[in-house]
C-alpha positions in Angstrom: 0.0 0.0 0.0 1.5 3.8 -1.1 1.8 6.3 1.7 -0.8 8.8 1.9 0.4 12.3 0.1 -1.5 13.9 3.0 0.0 14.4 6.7 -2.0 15.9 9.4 -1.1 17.2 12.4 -3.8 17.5 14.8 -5.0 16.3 18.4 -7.9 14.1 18.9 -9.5 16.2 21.8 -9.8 19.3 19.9 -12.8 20.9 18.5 -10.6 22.2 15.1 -8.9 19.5 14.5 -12.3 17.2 14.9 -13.6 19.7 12.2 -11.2 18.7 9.7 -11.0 14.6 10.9 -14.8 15.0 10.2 -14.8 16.0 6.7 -12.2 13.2 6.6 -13.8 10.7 7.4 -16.9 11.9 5.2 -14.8 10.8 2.5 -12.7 7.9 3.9 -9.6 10.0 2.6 -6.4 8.6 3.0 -4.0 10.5 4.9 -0.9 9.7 7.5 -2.2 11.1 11.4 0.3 13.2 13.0 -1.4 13.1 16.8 -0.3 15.8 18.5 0.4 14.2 22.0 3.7 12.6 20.1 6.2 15.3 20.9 8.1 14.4 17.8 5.1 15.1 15.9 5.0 18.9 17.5 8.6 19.5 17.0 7.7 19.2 13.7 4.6 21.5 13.7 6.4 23.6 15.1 8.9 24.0 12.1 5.9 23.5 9.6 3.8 26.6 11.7 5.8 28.8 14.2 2.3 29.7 15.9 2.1 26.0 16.8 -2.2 26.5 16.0 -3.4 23.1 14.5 -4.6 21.6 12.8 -2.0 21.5 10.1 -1.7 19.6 6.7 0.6 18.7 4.5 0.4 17.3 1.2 4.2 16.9 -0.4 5.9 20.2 -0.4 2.4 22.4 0.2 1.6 23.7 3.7 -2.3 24.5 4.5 -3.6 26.3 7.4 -7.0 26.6 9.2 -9.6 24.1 9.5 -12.1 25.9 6.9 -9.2 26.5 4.3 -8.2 22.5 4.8 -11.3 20.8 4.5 -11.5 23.3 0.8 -8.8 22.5 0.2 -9.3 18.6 0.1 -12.7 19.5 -1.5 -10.5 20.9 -4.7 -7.5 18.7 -4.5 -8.7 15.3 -3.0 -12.3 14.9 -3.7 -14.4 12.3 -2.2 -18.1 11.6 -2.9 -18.8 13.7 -0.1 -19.2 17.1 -1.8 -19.4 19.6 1.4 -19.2 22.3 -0.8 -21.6 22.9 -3.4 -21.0 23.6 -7.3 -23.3 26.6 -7.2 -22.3 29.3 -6.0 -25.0 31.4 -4.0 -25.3 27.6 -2.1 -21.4 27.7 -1.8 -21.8 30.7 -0.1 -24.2 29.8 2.5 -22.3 27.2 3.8 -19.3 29.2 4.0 -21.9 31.6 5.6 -22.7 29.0 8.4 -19.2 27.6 8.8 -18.5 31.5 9.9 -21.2 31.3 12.1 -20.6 28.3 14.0 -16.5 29.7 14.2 -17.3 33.0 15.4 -20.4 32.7 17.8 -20.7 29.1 18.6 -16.6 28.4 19.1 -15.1 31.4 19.6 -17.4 32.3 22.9 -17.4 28.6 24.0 -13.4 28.7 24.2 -13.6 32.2 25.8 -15.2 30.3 28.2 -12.8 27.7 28.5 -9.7 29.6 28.2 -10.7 31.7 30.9 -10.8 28.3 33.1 -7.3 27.6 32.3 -6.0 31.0 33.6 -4.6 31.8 37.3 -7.9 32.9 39.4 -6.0 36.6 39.4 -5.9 37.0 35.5 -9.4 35.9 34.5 -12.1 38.0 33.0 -15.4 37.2 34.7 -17.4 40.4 32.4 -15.6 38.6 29.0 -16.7 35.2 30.5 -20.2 36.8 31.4 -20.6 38.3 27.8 -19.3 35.1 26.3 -22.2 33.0 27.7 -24.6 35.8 26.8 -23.2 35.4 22.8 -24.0 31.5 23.2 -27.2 32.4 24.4 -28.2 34.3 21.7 -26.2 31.9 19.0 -28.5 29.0 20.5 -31.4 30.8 20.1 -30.8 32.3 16.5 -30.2 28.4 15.3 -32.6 26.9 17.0 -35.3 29.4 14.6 -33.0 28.0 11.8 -32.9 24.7 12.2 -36.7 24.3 12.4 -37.6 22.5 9.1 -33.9 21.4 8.4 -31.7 18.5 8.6 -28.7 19.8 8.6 -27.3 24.0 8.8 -27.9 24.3 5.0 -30.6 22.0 4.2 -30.5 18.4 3.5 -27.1 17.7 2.3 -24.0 17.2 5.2 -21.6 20.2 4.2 -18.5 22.1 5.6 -20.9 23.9 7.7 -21.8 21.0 9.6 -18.1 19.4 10.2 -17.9 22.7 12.2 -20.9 22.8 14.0 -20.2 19.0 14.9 -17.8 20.0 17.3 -18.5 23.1 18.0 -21.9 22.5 19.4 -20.9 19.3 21.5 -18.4 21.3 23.4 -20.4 24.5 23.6 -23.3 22.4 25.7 -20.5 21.1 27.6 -19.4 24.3 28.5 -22.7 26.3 28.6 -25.6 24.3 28.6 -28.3 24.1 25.4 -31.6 25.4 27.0 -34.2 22.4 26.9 -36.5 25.1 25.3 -33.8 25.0 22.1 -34.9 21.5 20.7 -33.7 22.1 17.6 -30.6 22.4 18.4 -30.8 19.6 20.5 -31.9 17.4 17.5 -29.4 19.0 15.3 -26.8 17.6 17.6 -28.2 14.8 18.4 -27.9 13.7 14.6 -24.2 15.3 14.4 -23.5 12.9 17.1 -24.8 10.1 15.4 -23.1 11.3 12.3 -20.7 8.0 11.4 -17.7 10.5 10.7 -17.9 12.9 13.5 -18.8 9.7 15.9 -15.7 8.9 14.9 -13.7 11.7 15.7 -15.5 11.9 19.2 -15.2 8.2 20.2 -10.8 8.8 19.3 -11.2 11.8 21.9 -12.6 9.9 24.4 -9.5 9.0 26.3 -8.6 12.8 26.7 -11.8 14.0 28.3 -9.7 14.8 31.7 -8.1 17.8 30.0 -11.2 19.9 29.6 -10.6 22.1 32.5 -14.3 22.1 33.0 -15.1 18.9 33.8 -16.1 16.7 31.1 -20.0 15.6 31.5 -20.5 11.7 31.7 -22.4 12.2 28.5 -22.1 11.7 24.9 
């Protein structure tokens, strides 16, 4: 058997680098895991991308960075028949519209959250925390409206948008609980969950769960 082209250097627990694994997976793509708990494997992050931020692929002498920017890239350059990206281009651009979402107001405020956690008690930031959980709620609420009538974020086809929201939103009720009264976002995650590829990715994190600093639920 050849050796994949593609290298990836990621960790198993983290929400990013599940993102990517997800899309993957989707399309049982070939590629050679660089798991970041191997210090070797960091060292040489580390040379690849000096601000050590993963996950990271390689494919022969190209470098590509970011989670959104890899799984297009492999879209372009390794397709699969998994197409989480659309031909046409207004659709195209509502799922590149959700995968923003899901970065910036389901992710970002959800690792504010936990980040914060991780500090010494004397340089947190109880107002950013405060404001954080206040963006979720709103984020929560906003997708639960959308998600009424749907499947997944952009209809009935699995796309980019929802290898984000995958991880994203499992971590996100971790860290600040999904209202009861938001069943469709509870549904929507329940079906990412049970999503063979992401399933995947989660049941490979499993044995890490002690490092979330907020006490990992005996859930999911």
């Amino acid at each position: 058997m050849s050796t994949p082209s593609l290298r990836l250097y990621a960790h198993p627990f983290s929400s990013y680098c599940q993102k990517v694994l997800t899309a993957l997976y989707e399309n049982t793509t070939p590629f050679d895991y660089r798991s970041l708990e191997d210090a070797q494997n960091s060292t040489e992050l580390a040379a690849l991308w000096p601000m050590k931020r993963f996950p990271v692929l390689t494919d022969g002498s190209r470098t590509v960075l970011e989670a959104s920017c890899i799984i297009e890239y492999l879209h372009i350059h390794h397709p699969g028949p998994a197409r989480l990206l659309p031909d046409d281009a207004d659709a195209a651009l509502e799922v590149r519209m959700l995968d923003r979402f899901f970065d910036n107001y389901i992710s970002t405020p959800q690792q504010k959250v936990v980040f914060d956690r991780l500090c010494a008690e004397a340089d947190r930031d109880p107002h950013g925390v405060t404001k954080a959980r206040a963006m979720l709620e709103t984020s929560y609420a906003w997708l639960d409206a959308r998600m009424a009538g749907r499947e997944w974020a952009t209809g009935d086809t699995f796309s980019l948008a929802d290898c984000g929201a995958a991880p994203f939103l499992f971590y996100a009720d971790w860290t600040h609980a999904i209202d009861p009264r938001f069943r469709h976002v509870h549904a929507y995650r329940q079906r990412l969950l049970a999503r063979a590829s992401f399933k995947r990715a989660v049941d490979e994190a499993r044995p890490f769960r002690a490092y979330f600093p907020l006490g990992a639920p005996d859930r999911d």
